[in-house]
C-alpha positions as CSV (number, residue, x, y, z in Angstrom):
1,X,123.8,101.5,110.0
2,X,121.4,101.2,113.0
3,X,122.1,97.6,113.5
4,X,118.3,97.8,114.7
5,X,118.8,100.2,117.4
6,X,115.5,102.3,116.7
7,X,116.1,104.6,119.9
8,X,118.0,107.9,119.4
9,X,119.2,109.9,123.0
10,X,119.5,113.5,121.3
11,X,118.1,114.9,118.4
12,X,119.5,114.8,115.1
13,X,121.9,111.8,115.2
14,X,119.6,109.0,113.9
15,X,117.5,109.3,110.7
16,X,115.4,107.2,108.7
17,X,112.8,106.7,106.0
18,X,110.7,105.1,103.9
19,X,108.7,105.5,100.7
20,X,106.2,103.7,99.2
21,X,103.2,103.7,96.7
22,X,99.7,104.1,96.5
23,X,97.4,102.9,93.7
24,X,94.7,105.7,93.3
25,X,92.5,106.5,90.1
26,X,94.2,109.1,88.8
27,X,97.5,107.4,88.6
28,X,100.4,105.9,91.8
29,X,100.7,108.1,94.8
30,X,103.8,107.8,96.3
31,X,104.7,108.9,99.9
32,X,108.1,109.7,101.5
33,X,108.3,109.7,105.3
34,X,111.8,111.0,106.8
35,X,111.5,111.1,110.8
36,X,114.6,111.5,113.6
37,X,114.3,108.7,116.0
38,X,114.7,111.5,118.9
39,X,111.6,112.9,117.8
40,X,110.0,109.9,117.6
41,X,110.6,108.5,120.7
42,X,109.4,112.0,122.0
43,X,106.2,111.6,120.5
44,X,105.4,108.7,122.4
45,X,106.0,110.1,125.4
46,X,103.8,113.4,124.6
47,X,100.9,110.8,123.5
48,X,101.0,109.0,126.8
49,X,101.0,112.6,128.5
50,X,97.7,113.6,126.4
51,X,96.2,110.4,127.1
52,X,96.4,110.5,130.6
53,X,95.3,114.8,130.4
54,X,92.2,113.3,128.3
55,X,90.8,111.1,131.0
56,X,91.5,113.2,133.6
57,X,89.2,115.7,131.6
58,X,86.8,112.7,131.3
59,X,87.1,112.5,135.0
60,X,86.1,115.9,135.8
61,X,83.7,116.4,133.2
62,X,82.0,113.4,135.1
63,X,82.8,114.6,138.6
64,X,80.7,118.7,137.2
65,X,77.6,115.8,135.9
66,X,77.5,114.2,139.0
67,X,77.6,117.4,140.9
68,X,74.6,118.8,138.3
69,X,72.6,115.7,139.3
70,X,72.8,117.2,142.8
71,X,72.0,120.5,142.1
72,X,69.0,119.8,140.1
73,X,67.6,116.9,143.1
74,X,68.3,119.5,145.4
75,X,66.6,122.3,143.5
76,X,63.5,120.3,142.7
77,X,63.1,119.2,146.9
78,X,63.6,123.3,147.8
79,X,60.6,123.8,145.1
80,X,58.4,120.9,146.4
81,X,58.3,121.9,149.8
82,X,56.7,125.4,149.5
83,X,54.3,124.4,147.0
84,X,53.3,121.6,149.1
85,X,53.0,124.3,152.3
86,X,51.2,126.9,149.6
87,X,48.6,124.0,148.8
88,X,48.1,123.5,152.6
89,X,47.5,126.5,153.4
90,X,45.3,127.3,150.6
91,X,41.3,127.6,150.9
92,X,38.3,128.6,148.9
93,X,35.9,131.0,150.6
94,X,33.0,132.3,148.3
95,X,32.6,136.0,148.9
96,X,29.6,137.2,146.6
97,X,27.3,135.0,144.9
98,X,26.2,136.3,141.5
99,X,22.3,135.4,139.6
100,X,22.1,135.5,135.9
101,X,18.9,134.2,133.8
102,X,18.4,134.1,130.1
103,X,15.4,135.5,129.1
């Protein structure tokens, strides 16, 4: 008996299980679960570890946004200042005049 000691320290020396049933349409589903403590106690550990990976993905996938936000402001102040200089430095001069009538 576990004498509700749910923690294992090696693999393979604590065991348990449950079963239940499942009402469905077609008839009772029943389900049998058999899991090591060991492994169990692994598991949490390996969730926590994924957890922590995920928001340091969020993180970074933040930190390559905010770094995008800068590329682009800085892209579209590089293109503002030579079409402002090109519209400075721009003039009209007629060179030939041309008549037409309709007759």
């Amino acid at each position: 008996m576990l004498n509700r000691e749910f923690t294992a320290a090696q693999p393979n020396t604590k065991w348990v299980s449950d079963i239940t049933y499942v009402p469905t349409r077609e008839g009772w589903l029943y389900l049998a679960v058999v899991m090591d403590l060991f492994a169990q106690r692994v598991r949490h550990a390996l969730q926590k570890q994924i957890q922590e990976l995920e928001q340091q993905q969020r993180r970074q996938l933040q930190r390559i946004f905010d770094v995008e936000d800068e590329i682009m402001a800085k892209r579209d102040e590089l293109i503002k200042k030579p079409e402002s200089r090109m519209q400075q430095r721009t003039s009209v001069q007629p060179l030939f005049t041309i008549r037409w009538q309709v007759l």
